[in-house]
C-alpha positions in Angstrom: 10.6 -4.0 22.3 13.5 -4.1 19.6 16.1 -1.5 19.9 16.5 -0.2 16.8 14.9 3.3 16.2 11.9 3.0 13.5 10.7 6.3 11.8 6.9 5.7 10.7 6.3 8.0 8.2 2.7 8.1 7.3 1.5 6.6 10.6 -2.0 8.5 10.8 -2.6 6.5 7.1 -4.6 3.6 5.9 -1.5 1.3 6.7 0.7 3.3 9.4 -3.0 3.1 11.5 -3.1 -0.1 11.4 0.2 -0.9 11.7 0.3 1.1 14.9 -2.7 -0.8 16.0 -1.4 -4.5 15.6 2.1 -4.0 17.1 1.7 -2.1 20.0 4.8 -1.6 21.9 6.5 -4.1 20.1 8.7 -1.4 18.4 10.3 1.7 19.4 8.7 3.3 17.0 8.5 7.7 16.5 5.5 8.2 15.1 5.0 11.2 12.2 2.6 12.6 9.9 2.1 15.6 7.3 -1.8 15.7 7.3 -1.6 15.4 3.9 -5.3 14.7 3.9 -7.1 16.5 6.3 -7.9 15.3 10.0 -6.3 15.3 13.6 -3.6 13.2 14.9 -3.8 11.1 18.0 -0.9 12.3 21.0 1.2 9.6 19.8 1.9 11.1 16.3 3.5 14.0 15.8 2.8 16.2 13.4 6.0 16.5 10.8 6.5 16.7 7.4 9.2 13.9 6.4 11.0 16.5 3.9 11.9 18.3 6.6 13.5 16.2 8.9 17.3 17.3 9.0 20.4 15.0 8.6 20.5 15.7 12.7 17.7 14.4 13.9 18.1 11.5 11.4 21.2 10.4 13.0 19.5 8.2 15.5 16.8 6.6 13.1 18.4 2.6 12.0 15.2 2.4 9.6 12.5 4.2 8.1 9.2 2.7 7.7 7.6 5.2 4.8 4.1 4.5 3.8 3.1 8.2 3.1 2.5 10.4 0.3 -0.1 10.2 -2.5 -1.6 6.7 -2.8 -4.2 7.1 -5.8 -4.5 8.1 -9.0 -7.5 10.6 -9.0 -5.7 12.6 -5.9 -2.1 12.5 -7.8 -3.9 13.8 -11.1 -5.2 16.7 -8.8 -2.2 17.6 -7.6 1.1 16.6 -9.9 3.3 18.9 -8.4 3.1 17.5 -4.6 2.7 14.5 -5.9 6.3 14.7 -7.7 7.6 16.2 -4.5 6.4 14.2 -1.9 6.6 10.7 -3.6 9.7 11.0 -5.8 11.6 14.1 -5.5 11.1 14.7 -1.6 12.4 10.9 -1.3 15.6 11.7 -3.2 16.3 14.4 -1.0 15.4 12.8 2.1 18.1 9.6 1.2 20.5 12.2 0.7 20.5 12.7 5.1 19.2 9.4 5.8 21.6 6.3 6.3 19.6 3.5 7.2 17.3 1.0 5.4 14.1 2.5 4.0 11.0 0.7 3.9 8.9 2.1 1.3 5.3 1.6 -0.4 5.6 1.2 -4.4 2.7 0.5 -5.8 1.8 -3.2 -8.5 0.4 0.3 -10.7 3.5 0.2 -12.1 2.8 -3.7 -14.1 0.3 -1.1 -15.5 0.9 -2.4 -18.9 0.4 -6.3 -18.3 -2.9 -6.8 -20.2 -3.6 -8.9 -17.4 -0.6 -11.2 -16.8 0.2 -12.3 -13.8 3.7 -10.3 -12.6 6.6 -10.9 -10.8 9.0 -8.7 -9.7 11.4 -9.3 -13.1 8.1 -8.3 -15.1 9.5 -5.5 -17.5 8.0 -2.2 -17.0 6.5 -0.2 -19.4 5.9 3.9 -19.9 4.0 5.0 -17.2 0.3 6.4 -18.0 0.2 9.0 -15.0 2.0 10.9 -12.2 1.1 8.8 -9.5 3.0 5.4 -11.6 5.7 7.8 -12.9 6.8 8.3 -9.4 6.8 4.9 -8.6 8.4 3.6 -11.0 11.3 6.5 -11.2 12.0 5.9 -7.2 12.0 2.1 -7.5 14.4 2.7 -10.7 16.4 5.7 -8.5 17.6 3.7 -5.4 19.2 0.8 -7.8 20.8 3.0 -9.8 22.4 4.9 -6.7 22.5 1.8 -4.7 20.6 2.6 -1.6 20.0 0.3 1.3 16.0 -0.6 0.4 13.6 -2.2 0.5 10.9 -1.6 -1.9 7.1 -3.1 -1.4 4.7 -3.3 -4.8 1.8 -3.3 -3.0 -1.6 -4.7 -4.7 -4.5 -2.8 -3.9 -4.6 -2.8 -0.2 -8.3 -3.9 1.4 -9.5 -4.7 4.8 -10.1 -2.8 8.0 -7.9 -0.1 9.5 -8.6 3.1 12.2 -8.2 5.5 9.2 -9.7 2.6 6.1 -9.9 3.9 3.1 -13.4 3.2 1.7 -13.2 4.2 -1.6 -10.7 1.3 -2.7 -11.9 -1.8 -4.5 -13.4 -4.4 -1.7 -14.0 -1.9 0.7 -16.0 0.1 -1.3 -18.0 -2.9 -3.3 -18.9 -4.3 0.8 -19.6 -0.3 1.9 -22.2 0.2 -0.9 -23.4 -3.0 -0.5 -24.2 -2.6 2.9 -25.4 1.4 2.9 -27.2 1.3 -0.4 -27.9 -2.2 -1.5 -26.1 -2.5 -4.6 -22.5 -3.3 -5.8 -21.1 -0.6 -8.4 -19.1 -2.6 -11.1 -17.2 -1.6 -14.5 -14.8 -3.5 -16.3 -16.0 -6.6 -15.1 -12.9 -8.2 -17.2 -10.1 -6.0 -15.4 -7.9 -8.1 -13.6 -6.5 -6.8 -9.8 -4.1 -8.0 -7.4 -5.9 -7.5 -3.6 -3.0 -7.1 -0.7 -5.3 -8.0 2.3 -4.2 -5.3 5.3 -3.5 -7.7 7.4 -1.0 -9.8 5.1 0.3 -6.3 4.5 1.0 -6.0 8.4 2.5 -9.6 8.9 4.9 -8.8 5.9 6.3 -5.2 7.7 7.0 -7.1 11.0 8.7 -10.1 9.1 10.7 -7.5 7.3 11.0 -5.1 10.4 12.2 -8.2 12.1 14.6 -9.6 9.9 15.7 -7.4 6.9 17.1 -9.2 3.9 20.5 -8.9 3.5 20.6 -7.4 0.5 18.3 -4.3 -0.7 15.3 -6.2 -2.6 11.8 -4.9 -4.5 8.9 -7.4 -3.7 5.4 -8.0 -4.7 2.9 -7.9 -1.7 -0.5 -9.5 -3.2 -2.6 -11.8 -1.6 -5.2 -12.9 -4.2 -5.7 -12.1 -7.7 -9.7 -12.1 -9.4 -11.1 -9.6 -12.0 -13.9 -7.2 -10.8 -16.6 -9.3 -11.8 -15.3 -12.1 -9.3 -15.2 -9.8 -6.3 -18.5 -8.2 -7.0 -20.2 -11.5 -7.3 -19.1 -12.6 -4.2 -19.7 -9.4 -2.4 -23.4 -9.0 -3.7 -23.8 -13.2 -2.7 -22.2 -12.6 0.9 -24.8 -9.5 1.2 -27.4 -10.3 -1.1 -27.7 -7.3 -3.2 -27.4 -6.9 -6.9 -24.9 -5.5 -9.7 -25.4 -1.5 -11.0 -23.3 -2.1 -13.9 -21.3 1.4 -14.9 -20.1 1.9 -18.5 -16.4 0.9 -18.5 -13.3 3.0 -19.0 -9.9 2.9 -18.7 -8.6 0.7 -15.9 -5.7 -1.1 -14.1 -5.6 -4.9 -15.7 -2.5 -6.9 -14.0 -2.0 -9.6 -11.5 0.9 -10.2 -9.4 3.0 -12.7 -7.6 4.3 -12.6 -4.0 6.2 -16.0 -4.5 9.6 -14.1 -4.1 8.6 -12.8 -0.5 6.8 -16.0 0.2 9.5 -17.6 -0.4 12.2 -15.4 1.4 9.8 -15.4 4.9 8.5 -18.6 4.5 5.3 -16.8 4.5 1.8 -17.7 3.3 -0.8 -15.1 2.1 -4.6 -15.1 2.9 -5.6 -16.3 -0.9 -8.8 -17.4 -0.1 -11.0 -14.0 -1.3 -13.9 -15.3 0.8 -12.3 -15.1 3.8 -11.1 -11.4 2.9 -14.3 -10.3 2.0 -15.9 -11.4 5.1 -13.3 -9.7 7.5 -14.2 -6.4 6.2 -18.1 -7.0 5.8 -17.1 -7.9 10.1 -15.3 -4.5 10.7 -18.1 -2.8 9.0 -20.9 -3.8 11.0 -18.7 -3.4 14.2 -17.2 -0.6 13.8 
């Protein structure tokens, strides 16, 4: 177990589950989560709201691991307000007490306005379309300007199994139709998407967690880039089902590059979709 003192903020989430689940006692790690969607905590979380941690109890932390707040569009749009407060505002605050590095989850939403190019972490950065980018892109553009010791993670859209998996995000929910109802939903067949497999996503945190760069640093995390027609192709050929095309709307259309990580951690990402896709149609069917 290292001895530095990791706060976990988010840990009963998509990530901070599975994260928890992969490392063990590796890390001395404490453990907290808001509830900010509903549900009960195992004993080893404690139930806490980050914004209320005082400068105090901070004292002992040497990083904070912060993969919490709102993580979608459709749940920011319902509530702007907390959204602002837990992921932009509530952060400002909270690096007012804290002294250590911070870890935290950005978002690739904010390449929002790529047409479909392929981005790297010097990828200008357009006006942001809703609350859930505007706070991602304020915070990421906040602890440069203040010069905070960070490190920020653009995560692509995060698939693959997890304790609490979100099912309603791209792969998972294409391979959870699939397998419950027999068809693949599909619109903007066209819309390009950078995938973060979960478990890439856990291999980078530990790398990090292990070795912090010297300097604060924004990466892309993405592991393979496809538009929605490639995934839902493959999804309805690895289960044999069949396309209910939707009418299209407005969507996400980006790509992104890990090379900077990649090549900081001398680390390769899972880019083989196949392979991807098959882990979670496996945690489905044993779960």
């Amino acid at each position: 177990m290292t001895s530095k003192k990791i706060l976990l903020v988010g840990a009963n989430g998509y990530v901070g589950r599975r994260f928890l689940e992969r490392t063990g006692d590796k890390y001395n790690v404490l453990s907290i989560d808001s509830l900010l969607k509903s549900g009960e905590l195992p004993d080893y979380i404690e139930h806490k709201d980050y914004r209320d941690l005082s400068e105090s109890f901070l004292e002992d932390i040497d990083i904070c691991l912060w993969v919490a707040g709102y993580s979608s569009v459709p749940l920011s749009k319902d509530n702007p307000i907390d959204c602002y407060q837990n992921n932009y505002s509530g952060l400002v605050d909270f690096l007012e007490r804290f002294k250590g590095l911070l870890i935290y989850a950005s978002s690739g939403s904010v390449y929002a306005n790529a047409a479909g190019a392929i981005c790297s972490e010097d990828t200008p950065i357009g006006r942001p379309e809703n609350i859930y980018d505007y706070t991602k892109i304020s915070f990421d553009n906040y602890v440069k300007i203040m010069d905070k010791k960070y490190v920020g993670l653009r995560f692509g859209t995060v698939d693959g199994g997890s304790p609490r998996i979100r099912e309603e995000v791209l792969l998972n929910r294409m391979i959870k139709d699939a397998m419950t109802n027999g068809i693949v939903n599909l619109a903007n067949p066209k819309a390009n998407r950078a995938v973060l497999y979960i478990e890439d996503l856990i291999d980078a945190l530990e790398l990090i967690l292990d070795n912090p760069p010297e300097s604060s640093e924004i990466y892309n995390l993405s592991s393979v880039n496809g538009n929605m027609e490639t995934f839902a192709n493959l999804v309805c050929k690895k289960l044999d089902t069949k396309i209910n095309r939707l009418t299209d709307s407005n969507a996400y259309d980006f790509q992104m590059t890990s090379e900077k990580f990649s090549n900081h951690y001398n680390y390769s990402f899972v880019d083989d979709l196949e392979i991807i896709v098959d882990n979670i149609i496996n945690f489905y069917k044993t779960r």
